[in-house]
C-alpha positions as CSV (number, residue, x, y, z in Angstrom):
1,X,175.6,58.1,156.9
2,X,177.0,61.1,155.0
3,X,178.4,64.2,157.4
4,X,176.6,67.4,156.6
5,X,179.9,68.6,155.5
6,X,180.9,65.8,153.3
7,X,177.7,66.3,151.9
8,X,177.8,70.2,151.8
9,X,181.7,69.2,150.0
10,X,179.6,67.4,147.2
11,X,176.9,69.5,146.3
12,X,178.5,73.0,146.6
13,X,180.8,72.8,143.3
14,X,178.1,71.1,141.3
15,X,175.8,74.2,142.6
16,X,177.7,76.7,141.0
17,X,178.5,75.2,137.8
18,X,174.9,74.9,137.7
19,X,173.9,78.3,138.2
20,X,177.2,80.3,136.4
21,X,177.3,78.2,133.7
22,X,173.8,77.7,131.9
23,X,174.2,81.9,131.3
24,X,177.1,82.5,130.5
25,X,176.8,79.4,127.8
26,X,173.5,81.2,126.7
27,X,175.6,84.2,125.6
28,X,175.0,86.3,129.5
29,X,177.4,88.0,131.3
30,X,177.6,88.7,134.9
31,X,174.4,90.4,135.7
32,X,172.4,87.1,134.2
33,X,174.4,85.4,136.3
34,X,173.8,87.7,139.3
35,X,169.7,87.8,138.5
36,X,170.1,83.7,138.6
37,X,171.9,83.5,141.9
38,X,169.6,86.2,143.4
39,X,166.4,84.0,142.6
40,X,168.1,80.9,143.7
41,X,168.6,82.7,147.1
42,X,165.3,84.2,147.2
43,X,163.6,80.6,146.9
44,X,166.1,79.1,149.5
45,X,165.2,81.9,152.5
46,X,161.3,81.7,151.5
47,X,161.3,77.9,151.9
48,X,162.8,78.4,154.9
49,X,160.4,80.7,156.3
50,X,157.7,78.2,155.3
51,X,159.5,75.7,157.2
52,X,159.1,78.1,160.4
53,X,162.1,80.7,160.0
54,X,161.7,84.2,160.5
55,X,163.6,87.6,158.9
56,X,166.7,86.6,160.4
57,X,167.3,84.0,158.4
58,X,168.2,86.4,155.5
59,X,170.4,88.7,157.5
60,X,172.2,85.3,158.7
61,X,172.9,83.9,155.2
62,X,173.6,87.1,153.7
63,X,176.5,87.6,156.5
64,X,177.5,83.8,156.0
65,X,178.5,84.5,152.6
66,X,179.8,87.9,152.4
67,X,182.5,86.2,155.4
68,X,182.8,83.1,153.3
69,X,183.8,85.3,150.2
70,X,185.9,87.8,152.3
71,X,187.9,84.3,153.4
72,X,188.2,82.8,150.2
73,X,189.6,86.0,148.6
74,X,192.0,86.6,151.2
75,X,193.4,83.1,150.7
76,X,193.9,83.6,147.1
77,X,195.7,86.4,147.5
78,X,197.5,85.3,150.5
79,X,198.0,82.1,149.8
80,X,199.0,79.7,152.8
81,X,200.1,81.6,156.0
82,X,202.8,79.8,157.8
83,X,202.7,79.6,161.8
84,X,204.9,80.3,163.9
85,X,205.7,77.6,166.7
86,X,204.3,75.0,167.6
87,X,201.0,74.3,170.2
């Protein structure tokens, strides 16, 4: 059986080709990309409500990925950070 992470590792890059790509192709720019993302987000949190979620669930995801991006960029600009010693 697949991890949730292998599985997360598959789907994720395929995700955002699917939703950057289609308009910017289409002659969009970054808003039409933006509106896309925000209605893709909007239908994940509601059918998770449905599935027995409550208002948190926004605030949760919505902190996931402003941390996920704030980690990401850092890497890029910092690239690998070598440690010091050894545990």
């Amino acid at each position: 059986m697949t991890s949730q992470s292998e599985l997360h590792n598959r789907l994720a890059g395929d995700i955002v080709k699917m939703i950057v790509m289609p308009p910017l192709e289409a002659g969009g720019d970054f808003k039409d990309v933006m509106v896309l993302l925000e209605s893709v987000i909007a239908g994940v949190v509601l059918g998770m409500f449905k599935l027995g979620g409550d208002n948190i669930v926004l605030d949760t995801v919505l902190a996931g990925v402003k941390a996920r991006v704030e980690e990401i960029m850092a890497r890029e600009r910092l690239g690998p950070l070598p440690t010091k010693g050894s545990a």
